[in-house]
C-alpha positions as a printed NumPy array, in Angstrom:
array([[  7.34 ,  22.532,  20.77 ],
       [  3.796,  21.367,  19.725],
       [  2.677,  18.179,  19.48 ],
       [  0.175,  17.011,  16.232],
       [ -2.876,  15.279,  18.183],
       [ -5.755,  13.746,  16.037],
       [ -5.125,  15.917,  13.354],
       [ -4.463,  19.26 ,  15.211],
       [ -1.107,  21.159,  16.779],
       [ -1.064,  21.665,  20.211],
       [  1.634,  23.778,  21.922],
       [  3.091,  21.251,  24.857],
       [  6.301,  23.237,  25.455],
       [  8.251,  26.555,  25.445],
       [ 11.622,  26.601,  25.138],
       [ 14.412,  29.349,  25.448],
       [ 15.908,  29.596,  22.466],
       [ 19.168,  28.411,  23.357],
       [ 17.731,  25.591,  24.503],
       [ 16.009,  24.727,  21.568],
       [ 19.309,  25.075,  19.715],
       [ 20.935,  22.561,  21.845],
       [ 17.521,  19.941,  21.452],
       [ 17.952,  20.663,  17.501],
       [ 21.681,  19.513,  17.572],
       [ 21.282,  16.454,  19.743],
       [ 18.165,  14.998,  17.976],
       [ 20.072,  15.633,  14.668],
       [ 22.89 ,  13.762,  16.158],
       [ 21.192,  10.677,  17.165],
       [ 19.521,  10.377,  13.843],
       [ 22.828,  10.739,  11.88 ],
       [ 22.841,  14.058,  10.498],
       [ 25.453,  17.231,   9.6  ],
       [ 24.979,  18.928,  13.176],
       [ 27.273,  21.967,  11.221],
       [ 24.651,  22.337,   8.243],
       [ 22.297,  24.357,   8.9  ],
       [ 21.675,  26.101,   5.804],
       [ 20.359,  23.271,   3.768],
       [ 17.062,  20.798,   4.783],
       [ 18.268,  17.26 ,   6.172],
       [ 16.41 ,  14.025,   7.065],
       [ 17.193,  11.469,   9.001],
       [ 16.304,   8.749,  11.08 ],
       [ 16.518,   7.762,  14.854],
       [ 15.32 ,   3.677,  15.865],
       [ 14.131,   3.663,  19.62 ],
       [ 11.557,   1.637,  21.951],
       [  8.782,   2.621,  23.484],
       [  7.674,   2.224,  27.573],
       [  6.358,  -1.224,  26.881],
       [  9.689,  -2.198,  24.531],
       [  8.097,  -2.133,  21.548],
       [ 10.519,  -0.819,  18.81 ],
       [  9.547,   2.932,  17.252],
       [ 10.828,   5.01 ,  14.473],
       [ 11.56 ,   8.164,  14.85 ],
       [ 11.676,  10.339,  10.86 ],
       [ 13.386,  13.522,  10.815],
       [ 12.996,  16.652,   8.86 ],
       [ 14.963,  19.774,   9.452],
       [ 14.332,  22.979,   7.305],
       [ 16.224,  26.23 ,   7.926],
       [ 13.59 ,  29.221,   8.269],
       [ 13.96 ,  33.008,   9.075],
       [ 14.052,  32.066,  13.088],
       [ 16.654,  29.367,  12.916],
       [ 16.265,  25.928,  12.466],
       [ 13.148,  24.18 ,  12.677],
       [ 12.716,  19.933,  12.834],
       [ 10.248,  17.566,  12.153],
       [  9.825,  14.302,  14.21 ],
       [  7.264,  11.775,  12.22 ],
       [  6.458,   8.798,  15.073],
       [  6.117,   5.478,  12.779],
       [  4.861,   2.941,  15.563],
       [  3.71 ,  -0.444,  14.444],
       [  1.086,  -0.414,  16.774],
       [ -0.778,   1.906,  15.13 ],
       [ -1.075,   0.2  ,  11.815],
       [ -2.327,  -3.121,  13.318],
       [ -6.129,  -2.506,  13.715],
       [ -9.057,  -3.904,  12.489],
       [-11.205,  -2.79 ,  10.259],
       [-14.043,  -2.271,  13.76 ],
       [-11.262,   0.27 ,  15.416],
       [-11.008,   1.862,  12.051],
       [-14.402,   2.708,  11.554],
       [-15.876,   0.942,   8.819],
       [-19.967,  -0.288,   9.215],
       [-20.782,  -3.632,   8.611],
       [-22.239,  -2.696,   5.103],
       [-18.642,  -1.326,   4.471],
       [-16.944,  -3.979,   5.663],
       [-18.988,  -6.218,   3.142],
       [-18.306,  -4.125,   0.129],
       [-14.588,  -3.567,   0.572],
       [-14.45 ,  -6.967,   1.564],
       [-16.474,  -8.082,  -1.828],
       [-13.996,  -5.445,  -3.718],
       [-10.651,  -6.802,  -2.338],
       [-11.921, -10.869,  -2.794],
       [-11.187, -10.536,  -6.779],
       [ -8.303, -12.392,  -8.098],
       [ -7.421,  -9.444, -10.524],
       [ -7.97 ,  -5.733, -11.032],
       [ -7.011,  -2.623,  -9.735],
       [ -8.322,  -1.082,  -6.224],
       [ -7.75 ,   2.279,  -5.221],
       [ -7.663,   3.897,  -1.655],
       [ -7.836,   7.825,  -2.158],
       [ -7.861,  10.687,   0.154],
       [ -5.135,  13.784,   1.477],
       [ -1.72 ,  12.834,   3.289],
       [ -2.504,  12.012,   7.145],
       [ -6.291,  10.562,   5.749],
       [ -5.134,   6.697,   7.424],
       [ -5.212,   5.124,   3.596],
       [ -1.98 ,   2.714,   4.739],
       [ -3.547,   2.181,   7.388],
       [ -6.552,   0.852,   5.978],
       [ -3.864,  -0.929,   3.232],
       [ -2.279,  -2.563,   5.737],
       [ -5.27 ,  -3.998,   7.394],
       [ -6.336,  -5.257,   4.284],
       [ -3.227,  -7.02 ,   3.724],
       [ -2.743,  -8.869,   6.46 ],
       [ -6.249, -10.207,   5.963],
       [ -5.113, -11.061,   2.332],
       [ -1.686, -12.538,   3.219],
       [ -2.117, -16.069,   3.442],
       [  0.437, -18.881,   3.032],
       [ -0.926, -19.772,  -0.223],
       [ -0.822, -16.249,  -2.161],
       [  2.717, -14.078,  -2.814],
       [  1.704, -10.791,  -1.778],
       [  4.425,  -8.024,  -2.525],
       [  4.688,  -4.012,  -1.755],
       [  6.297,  -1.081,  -2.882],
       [  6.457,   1.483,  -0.661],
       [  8.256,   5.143,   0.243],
       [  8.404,   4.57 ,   3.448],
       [  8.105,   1.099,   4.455],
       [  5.764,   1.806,   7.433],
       [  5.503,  -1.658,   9.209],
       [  7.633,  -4.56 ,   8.512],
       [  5.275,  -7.364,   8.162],
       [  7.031, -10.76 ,   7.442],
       [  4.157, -11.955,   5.428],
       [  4.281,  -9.669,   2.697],
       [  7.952,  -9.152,   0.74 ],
       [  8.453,  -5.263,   0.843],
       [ 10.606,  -3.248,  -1.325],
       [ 11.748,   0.167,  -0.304],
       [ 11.398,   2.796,  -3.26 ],
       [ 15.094,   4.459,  -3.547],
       [ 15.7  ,   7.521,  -6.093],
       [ 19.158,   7.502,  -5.47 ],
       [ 19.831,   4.022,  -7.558],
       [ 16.946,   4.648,  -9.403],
       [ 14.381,   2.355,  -7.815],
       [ 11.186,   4.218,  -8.349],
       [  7.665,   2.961,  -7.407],
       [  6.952,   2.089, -11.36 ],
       [ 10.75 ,   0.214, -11.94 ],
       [  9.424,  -1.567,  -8.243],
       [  6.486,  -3.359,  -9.89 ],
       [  8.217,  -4.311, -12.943],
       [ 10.951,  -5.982, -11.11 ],
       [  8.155,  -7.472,  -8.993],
       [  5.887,  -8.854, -11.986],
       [  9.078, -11.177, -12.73 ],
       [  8.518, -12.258,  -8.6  ],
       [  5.516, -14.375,  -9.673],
       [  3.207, -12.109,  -7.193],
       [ -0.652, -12.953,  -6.641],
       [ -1.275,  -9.366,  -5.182],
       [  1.126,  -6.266,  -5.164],
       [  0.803,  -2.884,  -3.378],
       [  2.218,   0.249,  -4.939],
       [  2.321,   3.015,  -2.072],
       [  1.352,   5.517,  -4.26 ],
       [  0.459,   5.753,  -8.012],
       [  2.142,   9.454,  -8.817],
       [  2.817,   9.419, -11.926],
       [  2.04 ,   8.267, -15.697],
       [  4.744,   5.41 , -15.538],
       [  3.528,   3.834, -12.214],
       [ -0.103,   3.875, -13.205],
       [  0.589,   2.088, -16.545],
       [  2.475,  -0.801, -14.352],
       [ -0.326,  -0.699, -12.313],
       [ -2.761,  -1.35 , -15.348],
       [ -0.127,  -4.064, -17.192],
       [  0.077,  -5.937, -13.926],
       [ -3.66 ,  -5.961, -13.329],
       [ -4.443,  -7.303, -16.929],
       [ -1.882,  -9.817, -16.28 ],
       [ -3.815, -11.334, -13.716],
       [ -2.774,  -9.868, -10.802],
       [ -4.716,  -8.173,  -7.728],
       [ -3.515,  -4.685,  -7.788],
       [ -4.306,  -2.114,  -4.347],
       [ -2.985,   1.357,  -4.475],
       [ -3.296,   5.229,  -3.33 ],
       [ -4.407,   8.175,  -4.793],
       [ -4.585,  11.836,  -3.74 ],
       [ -8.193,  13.067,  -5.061],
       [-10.99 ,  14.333,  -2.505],
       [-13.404,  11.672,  -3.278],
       [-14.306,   8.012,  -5.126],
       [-15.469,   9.28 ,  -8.576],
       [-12.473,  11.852,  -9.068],
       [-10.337,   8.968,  -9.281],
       [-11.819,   8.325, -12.234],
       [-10.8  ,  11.381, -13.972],
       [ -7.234,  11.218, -12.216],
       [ -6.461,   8.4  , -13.595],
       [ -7.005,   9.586, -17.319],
       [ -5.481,  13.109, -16.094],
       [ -2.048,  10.243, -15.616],
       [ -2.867,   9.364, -19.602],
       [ -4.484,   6.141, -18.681],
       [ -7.112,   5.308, -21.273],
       [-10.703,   5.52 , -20.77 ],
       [-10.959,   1.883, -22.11 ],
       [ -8.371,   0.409, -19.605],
       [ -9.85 ,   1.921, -16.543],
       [-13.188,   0.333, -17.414],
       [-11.507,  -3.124, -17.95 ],
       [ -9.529,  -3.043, -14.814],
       [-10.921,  -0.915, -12.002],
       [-12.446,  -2.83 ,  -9.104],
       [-13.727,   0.083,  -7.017],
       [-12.252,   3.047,  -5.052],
       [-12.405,   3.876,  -1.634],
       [-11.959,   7.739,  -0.523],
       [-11.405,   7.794,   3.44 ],
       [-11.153,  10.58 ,   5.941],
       [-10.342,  10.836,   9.964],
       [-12.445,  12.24 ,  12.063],
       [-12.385,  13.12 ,  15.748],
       [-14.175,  11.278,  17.844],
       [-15.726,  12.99 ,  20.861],
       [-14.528,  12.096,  24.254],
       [-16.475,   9.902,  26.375],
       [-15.652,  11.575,  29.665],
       [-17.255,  14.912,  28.581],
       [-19.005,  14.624,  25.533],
       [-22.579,  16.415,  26.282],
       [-26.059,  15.612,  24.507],
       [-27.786,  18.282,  22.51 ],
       [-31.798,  18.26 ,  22.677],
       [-33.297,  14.472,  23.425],
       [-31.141,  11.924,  24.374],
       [-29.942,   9.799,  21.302],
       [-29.575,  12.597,  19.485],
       [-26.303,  14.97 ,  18.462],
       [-23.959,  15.593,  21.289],
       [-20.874,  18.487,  21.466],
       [-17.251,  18.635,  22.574],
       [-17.236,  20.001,  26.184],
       [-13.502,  19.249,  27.484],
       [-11.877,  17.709,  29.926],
       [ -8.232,  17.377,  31.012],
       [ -8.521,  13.727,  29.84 ],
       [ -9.321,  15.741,  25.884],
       [ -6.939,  18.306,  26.916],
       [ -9.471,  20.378,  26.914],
       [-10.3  ,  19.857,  23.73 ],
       [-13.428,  18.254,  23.727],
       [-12.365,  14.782,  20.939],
       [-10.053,  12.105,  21.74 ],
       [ -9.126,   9.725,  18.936],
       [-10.172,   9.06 ,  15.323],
       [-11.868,   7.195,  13.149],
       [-12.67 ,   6.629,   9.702],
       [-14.981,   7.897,   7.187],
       [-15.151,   5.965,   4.206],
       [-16.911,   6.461,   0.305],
       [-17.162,   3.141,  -1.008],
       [-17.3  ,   3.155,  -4.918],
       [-17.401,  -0.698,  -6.498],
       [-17.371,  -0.837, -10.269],
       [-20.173,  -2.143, -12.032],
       [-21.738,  -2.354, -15.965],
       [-23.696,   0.997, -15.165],
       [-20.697,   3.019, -13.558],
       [-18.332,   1.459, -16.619],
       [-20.71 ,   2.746, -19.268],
       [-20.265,   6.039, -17.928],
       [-16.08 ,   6.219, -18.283],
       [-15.88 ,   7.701, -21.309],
       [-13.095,  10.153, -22.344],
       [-13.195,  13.179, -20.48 ],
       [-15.517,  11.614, -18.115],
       [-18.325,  13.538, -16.013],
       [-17.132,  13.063, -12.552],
       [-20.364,  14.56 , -11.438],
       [-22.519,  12.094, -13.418],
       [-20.02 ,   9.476, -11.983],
       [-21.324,  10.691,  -8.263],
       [-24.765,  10.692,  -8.909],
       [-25.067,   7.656, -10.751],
       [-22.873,   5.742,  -7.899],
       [-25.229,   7.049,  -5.266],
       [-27.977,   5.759,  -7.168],
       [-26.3  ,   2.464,  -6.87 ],
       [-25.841,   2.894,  -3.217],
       [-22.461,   4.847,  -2.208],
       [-22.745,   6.548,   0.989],
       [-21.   ,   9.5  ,   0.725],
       [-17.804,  10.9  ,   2.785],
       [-20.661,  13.292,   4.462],
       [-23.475,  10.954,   4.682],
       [-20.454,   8.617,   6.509],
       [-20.16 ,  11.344,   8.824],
       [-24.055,  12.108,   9.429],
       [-24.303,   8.748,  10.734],
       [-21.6  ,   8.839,  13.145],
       [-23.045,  12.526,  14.16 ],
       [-26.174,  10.312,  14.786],
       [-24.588,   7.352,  16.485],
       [-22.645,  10.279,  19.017],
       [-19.217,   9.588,  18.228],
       [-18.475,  13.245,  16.538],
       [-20.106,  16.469,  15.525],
       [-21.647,  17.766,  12.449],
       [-18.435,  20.774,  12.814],
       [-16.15 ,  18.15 ,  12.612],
       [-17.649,  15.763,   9.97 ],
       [-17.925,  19.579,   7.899],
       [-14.302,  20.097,   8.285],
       [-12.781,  17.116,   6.966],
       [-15.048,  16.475,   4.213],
       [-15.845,  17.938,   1.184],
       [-19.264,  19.53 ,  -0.017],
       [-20.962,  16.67 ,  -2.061],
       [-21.292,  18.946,  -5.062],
       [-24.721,  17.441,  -6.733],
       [-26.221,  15.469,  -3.464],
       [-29.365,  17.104,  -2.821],
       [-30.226,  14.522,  -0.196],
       [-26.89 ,  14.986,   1.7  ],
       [-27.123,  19.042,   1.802],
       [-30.437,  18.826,   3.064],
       [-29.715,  16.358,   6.076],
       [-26.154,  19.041,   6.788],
       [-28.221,  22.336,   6.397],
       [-31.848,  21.191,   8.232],
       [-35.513,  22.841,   7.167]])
């Protein structure tokens, strides 16, 4: 058995395998599966509570392999969607741009980054800022991660044909100010996603791309017109998670106030980082960045010309939580890409 902490597998336990057998068919009986089938991949679902009665979900994947049966427990716990945008990680200066981006009253924002990068979690701390009593905010999502009883949620379900873009248009006719889609996969969802932003509607949304500017060329890679991104696009944010190094044994490098490195404790597990936190590319649209959406835009030029306007970078993010001692520069290196054209960046990473 291994556990996925910050990021990372850990081996917790080793089980005979008859025992692991038996585990298999138990946890695939509480969560309402075939416990015969084993020759196919099931999913299913078990509802339980946590120590302090709080009420957890418990996903489940199974997937036959050479060595038997192998299953996948996914922990969705409210608790850890409902932070601020502080405990995410976002600086002040962040917090004022995303907070500029996400103030319009129509217009498309996108959150991009990999799977496990915390984008819903940074959606749903945006929304429940944004959920008032006097705006109808409405979501589309596969899963439903948090019920929140301030927005109206809609589960996406292929099996009657509810998809994420047949969602939105059932939810333009809802009279929504703002609508989430949980993830824009596809030609048909992103052209909902454009029709309800130029029908006056604020518009958030994910993407999988490994920064800000590539969601540029993403979106016309979907068939979305150059013209329509440039007359709806608010801004993208691309987001990462980091380790953070644990404050029990985290060691300085050289002067104090400077870098520090993992050491490990058994509070870390030895590991030397306990917890994460965000890294975050801020991109807002503005008359420069829109004359450069052309078709078959230069991402590249995109980059540069949005640094020039004052994006940090994912790696610049991470340089100044090196500098602040929350992480290391191995860490900020492994979860973020090289910023391809970003002299200044590379120099700062590399040293003299």
């Amino acid at each position: 058995m291994r556990f996925r902490i910050d990021g990372l597998l850990h081996d917790v336990y080793q089980f005979p395998p008859q025992v692991t057998m038996a585990v298999v068919s138990r946890l695939k009986s509480l969560g309402r599966m075939n416990v015969a089938e084993k020759r196919k991949p099931q999913d299913g679902r078990i509802k339980t509570k946590s120590p302090a009665g709080i009420e957890v979900e418990l996903r489940l994947s199974t997937l036959p392999t050479a060595f038997g049966e192998k299953l996948v427990m996914r922990i969705f716990d409210p608790q850890v969607l409902l932070k601020d945008f502080d405990q995410l990680g976002l600086s002040h200066d962040d917090q004022q741009r995303w907070h500029a981006m996400t103030g319009q009253a129509n217009g498309i924002i996108l959150v991009t980054g990999p799977t496990g990068s915390g984008k819903t979690s940074t959606l749903y701390a945006t929304l429940k800022q944004l959920a008032t009593r006097e705006v109808n905010l409405c979501t589309v999502e596969d899963p439903i991660e948090m019920i929140e009883p301030a927005f109206n949620q809609m589960q996406v379900q292929h099996n009657i044909d509810l998809t994420f873009a047949s969602g939105v248009r059932a939810l333009l006719r809802q009279d929504p100010d703002i609508i989430m889609i949980g993830e824009i996969r596809d030609r048909e969802t992103a052209e909902m996603a454009i029709q309800a932003a130029l029908t006056g509607h604020l518009v958030l949304s994910t993407l999988h791309t490994n920064d800000a500017p590539s969601a540029i060329s993403r979106l016309q890679e979907l068939g979305i017109a150059h013209y329509l991104i440039k007359a709806t696009l608010i801004g993208v944010m691309a987001q990462r998670l980091v380790r953070l190094l644990c404050p029990h044994c985290k060691r300085a490098v050289g002067a104090p106030g400077t870098a520090h490195e993992a050491v490990g404790c058994a509070e870390c597990r030895d590991s030397g980082y306990r917890g994460r936190a965000g890294l975050y590319e801020i991109m807002p649209m503005n008359e420069a960045l829109k004359a450069l959406i052309t078709p078959g835009a230069d991402v590249q030029a995109l980059r540069r010309a949005s640094v020039e306007q004052g994006m940090r970078s994912l790696r610049m993010a991470g340089v100044d939580k090196v500098n602040a001692g929350l992480t290391t520069l191995a860490e900020v290196l492994r979860v973020t890409p090289v910023d391809l054209g970003d002299s200044e960046t590379n120099d700062l990473i590399v040293g003299p």
